[in-house]
C-alpha positions in Angstrom: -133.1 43.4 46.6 -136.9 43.4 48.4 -138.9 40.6 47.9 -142.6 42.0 48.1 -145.4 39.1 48.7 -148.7 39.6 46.6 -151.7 38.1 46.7 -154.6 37.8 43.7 -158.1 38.5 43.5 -161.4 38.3 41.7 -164.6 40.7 41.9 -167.2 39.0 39.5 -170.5 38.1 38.7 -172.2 35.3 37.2 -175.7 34.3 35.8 -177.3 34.1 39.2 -175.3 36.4 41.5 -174.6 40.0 41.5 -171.1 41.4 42.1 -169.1 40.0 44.9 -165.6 39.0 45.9 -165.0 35.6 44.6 -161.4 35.2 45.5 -159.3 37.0 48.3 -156.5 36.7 50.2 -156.2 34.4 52.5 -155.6 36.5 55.5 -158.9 38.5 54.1 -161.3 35.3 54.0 -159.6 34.4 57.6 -160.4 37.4 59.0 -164.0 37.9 57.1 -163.1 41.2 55.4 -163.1 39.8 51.4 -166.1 41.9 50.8 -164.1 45.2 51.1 -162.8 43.8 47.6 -166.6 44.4 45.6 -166.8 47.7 47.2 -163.0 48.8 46.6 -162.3 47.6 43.2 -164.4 48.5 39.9 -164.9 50.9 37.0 -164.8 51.5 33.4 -162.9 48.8 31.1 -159.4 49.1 30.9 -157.7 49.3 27.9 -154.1 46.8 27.7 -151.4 47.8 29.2 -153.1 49.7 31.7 -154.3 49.1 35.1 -155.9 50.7 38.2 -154.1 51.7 41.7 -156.2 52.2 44.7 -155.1 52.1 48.5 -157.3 50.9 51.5 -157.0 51.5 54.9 -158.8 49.4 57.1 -159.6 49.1 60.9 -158.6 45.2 60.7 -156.2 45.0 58.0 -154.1 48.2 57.7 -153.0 49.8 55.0 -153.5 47.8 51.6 -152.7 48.5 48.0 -154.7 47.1 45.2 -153.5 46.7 41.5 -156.1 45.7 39.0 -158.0 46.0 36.0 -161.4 45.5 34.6 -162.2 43.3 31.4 -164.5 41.5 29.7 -165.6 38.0 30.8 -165.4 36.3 27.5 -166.4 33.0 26.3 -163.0 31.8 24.8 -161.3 33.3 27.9 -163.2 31.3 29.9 -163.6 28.3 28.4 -167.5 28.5 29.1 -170.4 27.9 27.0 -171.7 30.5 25.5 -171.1 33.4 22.5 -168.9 36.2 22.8 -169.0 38.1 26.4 -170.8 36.7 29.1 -173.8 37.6 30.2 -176.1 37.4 33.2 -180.1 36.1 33.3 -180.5 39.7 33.0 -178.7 39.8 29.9 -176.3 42.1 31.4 -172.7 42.0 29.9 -170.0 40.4 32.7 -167.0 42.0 33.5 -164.1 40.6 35.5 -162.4 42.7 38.3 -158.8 41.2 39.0 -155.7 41.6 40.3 -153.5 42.2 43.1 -153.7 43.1 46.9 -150.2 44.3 48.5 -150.3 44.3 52.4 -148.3 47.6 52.6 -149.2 51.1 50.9 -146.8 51.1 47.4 -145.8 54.1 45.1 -148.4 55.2 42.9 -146.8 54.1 40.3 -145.9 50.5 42.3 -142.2 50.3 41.4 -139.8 50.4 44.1 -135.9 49.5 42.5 -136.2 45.9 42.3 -140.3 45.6 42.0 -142.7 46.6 39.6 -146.2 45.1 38.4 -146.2 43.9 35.0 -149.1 43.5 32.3 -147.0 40.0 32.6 -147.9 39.8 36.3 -151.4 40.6 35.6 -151.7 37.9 32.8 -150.6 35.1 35.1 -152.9 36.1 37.9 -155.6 36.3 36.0 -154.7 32.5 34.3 -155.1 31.1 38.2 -158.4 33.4 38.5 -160.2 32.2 35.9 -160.4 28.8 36.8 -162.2 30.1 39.8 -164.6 32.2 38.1 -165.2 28.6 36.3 -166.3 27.5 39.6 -167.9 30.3 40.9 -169.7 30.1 37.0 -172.6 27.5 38.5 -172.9 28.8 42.0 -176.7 29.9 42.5 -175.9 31.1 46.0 -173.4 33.2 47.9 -170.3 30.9 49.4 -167.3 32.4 51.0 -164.5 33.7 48.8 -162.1 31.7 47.4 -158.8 32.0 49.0 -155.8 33.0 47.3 -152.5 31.6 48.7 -149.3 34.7 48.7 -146.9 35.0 46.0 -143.6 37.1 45.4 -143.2 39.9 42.6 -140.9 39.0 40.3 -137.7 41.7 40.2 -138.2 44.5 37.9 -137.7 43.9 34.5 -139.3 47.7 33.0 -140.2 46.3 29.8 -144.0 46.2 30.2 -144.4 49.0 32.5 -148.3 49.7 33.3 -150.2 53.0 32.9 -151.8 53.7 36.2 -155.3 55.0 36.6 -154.8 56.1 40.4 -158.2 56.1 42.0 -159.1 58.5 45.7 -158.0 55.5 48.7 -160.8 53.5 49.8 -161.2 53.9 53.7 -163.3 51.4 55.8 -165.1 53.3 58.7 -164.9 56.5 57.5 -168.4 57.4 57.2 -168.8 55.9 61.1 -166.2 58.0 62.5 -167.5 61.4 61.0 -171.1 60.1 62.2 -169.6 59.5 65.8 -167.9 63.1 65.5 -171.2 64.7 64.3 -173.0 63.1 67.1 -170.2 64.2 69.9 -170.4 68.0 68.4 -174.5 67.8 68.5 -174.2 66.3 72.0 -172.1 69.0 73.3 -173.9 71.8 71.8 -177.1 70.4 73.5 -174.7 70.6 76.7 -173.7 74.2 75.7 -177.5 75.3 75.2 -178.3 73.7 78.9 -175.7 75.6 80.6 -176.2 78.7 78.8 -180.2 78.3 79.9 
C-alpha cells in the first residue's frame, strides 16, 4: 500500500487585498515560490462533488499536482461578520481557492490502487483553511503565506469519488525559455545575413 503525503492550500482575497496565496506548503514558503499558487489555481465555481486537476512543473520545485476547488466565502462558513458571501471594499463577491498540492505528477483522475482524493479529503482541508482565511480576514497588507505542515491520503475508500475538471499544466518559465529561443534564432539570422553580405 503507497502512502502519498499532501499538503493544503488557500488562494483568497479579503476586504483589503486582492488575490494571493494565503497558505502553502511548507517547502513552497521555504523556498519563496507560494505565489505560483494565485497564478496556478482558479476559475469558475465548482459545483459539489467535483473538483479541479492541474499539474505544474517548475524550475525549483519539479513536477507538482494540484487538487482543488473554487467556492464561495460565506459568512456562516467563516464564522465572520457579515451577510451571506463575502465581499470586498469593492463590493466584489469572495471566492475561496483550496485544496491540495501533491509533490509528484498523479493520474488525471488522482487514484492510484490504494489513494484517491475525496470530497471527504477536501472538506477536512478546507476546515484547517478556514481558520487561516480568519486570520488573513484583517490583514491590510501582504505577509508571507501561511505554511501548511504535510499530511498522508487516507487509503481509497471509492465512495465519494470526485469529477475532475482537468485544466492545460501550468509551467513556470515557459514564456522565458521561448523568449531566449526567439532571441538565439534572431541572433543567428543576424549572423547568417553578415556572412552572406
Amino acid at each position: 500500500m503507497k502512502s502519498i503525503q499532501a499538503w493544503g492550500f488557500l488562494v483568497s482575497r479579503n476586504q483589503y487585498l486582492d488575490y494571493r496565496t494565503v497558505v502553502a506548503p511548507n517547502f513552497m514558503c521555504q523556498s519563496g515560490t507560494s505565489s505560483v499558487l494565485a497564478k496556478a489555481a482558479g476559475g469558475d465555481l465548482t459545483q459539489k462533488g467535483s473538483a479541479v486537476y492541474r499539474k505544474i512543473e517548475h524550475p525549483k520545485l519539479g513536477h507538482l499536482t494540484l487538487v482543488f476547488r473554487v467556492i464561495e466565502a460565506t459568512v456562516k462558513d467563516t464564522g465572520i461578520a457579515g451577510n451571506g458571501v463575502l465581499k470586498d471594499s469593492f463590493g466584489r463577491e469572495i471566492r475561496l481557492i483550496e485544496g491540495i498540492v501533491l509533490k509528484e505528477i498523479m493520474p488525471d483522475i488522482v487514484v492510484t490502487e490504494d489513494i484517491i482524493v475525496t470530497e471527504g479529503n477536501l472538506e477536512e482541508i478546507h476546515k484547517q483553511l478556514v481558520e487561516y482565511y480568519r486570520e488573513f480576514w484583517d490583514y491590510s497588507t501582504p505577509k508571507p503565506a501561511i505554511p501548511s505542515e504535510p499530511f498522508n491520503l487516507p487509503e481509497n475508500s471509492s465512495d465519494d469519488c470526485l469529477n475532475y475538471q482537468t485544466l492545460q499544466p501550468y509551467t513556470v518559465g515557459a514564456n522565458q525559455l521561448q523568449i531566449q529561443s526567439q532571441r538565439s534564432l534572431a541572433i543567428s539570422n543576424i549572423s547568417t545575413l553578415e556572412i552572406d553580405n
